[in-house]
C-alpha positions in Angstrom: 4.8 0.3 -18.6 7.3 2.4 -16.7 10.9 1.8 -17.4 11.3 -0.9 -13.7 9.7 -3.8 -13.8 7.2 -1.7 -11.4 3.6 -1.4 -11.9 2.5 2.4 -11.2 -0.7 3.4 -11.0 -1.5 6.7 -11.0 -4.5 8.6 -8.8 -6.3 11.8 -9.7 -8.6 13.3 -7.6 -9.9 16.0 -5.2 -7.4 16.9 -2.3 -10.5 17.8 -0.1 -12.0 14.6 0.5 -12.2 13.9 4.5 -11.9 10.7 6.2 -15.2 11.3 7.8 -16.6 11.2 3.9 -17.5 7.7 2.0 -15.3 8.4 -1.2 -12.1 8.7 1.2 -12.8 5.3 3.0 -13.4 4.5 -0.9 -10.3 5.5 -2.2 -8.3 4.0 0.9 -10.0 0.4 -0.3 -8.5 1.0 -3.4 -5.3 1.7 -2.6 -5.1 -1.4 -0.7 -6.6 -3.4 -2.8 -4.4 -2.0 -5.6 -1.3 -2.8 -3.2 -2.5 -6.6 -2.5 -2.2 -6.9 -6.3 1.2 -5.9 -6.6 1.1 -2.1 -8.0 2.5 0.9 -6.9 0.1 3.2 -6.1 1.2 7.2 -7.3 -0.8 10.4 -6.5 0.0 14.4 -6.5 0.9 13.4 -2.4 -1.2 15.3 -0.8 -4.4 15.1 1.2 -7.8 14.3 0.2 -7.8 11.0 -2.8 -4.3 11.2 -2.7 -3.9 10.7 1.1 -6.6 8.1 1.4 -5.0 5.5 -1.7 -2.0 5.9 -0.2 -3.1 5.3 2.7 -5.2 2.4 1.8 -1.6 1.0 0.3 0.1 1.3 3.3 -2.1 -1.3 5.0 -0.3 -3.9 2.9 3.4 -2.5 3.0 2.1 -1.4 -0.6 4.7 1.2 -1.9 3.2 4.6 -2.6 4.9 7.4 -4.6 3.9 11.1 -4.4 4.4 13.6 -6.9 4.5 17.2 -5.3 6.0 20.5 -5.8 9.1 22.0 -3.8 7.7 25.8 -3.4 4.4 24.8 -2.6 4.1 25.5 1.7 2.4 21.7 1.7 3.9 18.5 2.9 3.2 15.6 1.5 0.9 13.3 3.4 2.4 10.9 6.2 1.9 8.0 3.7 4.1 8.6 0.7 7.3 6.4 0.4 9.1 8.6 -2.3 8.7 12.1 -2.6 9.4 13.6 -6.4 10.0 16.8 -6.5 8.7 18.8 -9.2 9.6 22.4 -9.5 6.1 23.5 -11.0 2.4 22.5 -10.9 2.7 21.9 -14.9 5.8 19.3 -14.4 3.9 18.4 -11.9 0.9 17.0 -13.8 3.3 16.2 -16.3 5.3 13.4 -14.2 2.1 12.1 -12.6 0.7 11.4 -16.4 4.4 10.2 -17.5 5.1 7.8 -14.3 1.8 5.7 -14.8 1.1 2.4 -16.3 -2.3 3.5 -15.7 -4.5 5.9 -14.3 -7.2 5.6 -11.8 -9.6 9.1 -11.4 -11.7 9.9 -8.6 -14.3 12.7 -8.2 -12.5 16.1 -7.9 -12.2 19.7 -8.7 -10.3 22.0 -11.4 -6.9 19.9 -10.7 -8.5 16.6 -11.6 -10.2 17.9 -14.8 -6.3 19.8 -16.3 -4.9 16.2 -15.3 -7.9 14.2 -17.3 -7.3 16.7 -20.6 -4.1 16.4 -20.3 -3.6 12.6 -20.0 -6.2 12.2 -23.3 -4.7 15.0 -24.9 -1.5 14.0 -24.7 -2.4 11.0 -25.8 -4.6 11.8 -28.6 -1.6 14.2 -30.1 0.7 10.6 -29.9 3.0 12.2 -27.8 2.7 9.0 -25.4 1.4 5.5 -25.6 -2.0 5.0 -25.4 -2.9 4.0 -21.0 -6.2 3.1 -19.9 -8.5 5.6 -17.4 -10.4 3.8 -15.0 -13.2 6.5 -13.6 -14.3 5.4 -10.1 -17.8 6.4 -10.4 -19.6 8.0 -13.3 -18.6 11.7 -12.0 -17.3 12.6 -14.6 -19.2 10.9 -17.1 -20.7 14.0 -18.8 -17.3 15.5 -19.1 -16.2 12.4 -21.3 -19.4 12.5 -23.4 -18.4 16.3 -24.2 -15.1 15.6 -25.4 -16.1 12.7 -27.6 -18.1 15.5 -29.5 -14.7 17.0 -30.5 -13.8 14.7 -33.1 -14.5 11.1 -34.4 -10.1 10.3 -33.5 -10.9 11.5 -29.9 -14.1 9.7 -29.4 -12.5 6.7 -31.0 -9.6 7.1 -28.3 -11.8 7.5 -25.5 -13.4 4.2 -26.3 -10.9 2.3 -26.4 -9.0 3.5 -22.9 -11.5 5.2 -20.9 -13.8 2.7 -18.5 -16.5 3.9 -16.0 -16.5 1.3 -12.8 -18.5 1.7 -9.1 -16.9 -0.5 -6.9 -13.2 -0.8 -5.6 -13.3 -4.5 -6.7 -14.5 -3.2 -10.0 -11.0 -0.9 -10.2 -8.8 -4.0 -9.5 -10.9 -6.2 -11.9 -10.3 -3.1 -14.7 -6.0 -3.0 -13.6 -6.1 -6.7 -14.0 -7.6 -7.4 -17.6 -5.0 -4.8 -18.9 -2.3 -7.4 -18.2 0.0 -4.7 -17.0 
């Protein structure tokens, strides 16, 4: 749990999902259901996923924090509360893993994939606490299969923190049975 009595969840995902496309009205659901229940809802701050949980948040006065990075030309999207400021994309990812109480991981690109290996890896090398991964849909369900391959410890770890759901109610139910 972060060091607050706070509640963070974190969001990973593609920062080219629309609001014309059914995974961003998805992910906006989830960030307001995920606000209703009391968490904070963190993402990278930008558009796409990130915009749309955030977003979603905001419908309930939620509080949203974005992770972003000072010499990238970007600005964080019109929903983020508290802008951190990372100097690099590598503290970057770093921060978003290290701020979360859990993470939540949409369908995405190269980003979301060095943010997944890094979250298990980290925790596979006990550098952190083990967190649970809820995977809103099974898009990356292949992925996960791979890297159980790499060793029975891994595959052991996945099992016990990594959790495949399809619905937005199925995310809350997930956040809610970890008792966080």
């Amino acid at each position: 749990m972060s060091q607050t009595d706070e509640r963070i969840i974190t969001h990973f995902g593609s920062g080219f999902t629309g609001p014309k496309d059914k995974l961003y009205r998805q992910c906006t659901e989830i960030g307001e259901l995920i606000s209703k229940n009391g968490y904070t809802v963190c993402s990278g701050g930008y558009g796409g996923t990130m915009e749309a949980v955030s977003k979603g948040a905001k419908k309930n006065d939620g509080k949203t924090l974005g992770v972003t990075v000072a010499t990238w030309d970007r600005q964080p999207n019109i929903y983020i509360d508290e802008n951190i400021q990372m100097s690099n994309h590598m503290e970057r990812i770093m921060e978003l893993i290290a701020i979360g109480d859990a993470y939540v991981i949409f369908p995405g690109g190269t980003g979301t994939i060095v943010e997944i290996s890094t979250t298990l890896e980290i925790m596979h090398k006990k550098a952190m606490k083990e967190k649970k991964l809820i995977f809103f849909t099974s898009f990356w369900k292949n992925v996960i299969e791979t890297l159980k391959l790499d060793s029975k410890s891994l595959k052991e770890l996945i099992k016990r923190n990594v959790k495949f759901v399809n619905t937005p109610q199925s995310v809350i139910k997930e956040l809610k049975n970890l008792n966080l």
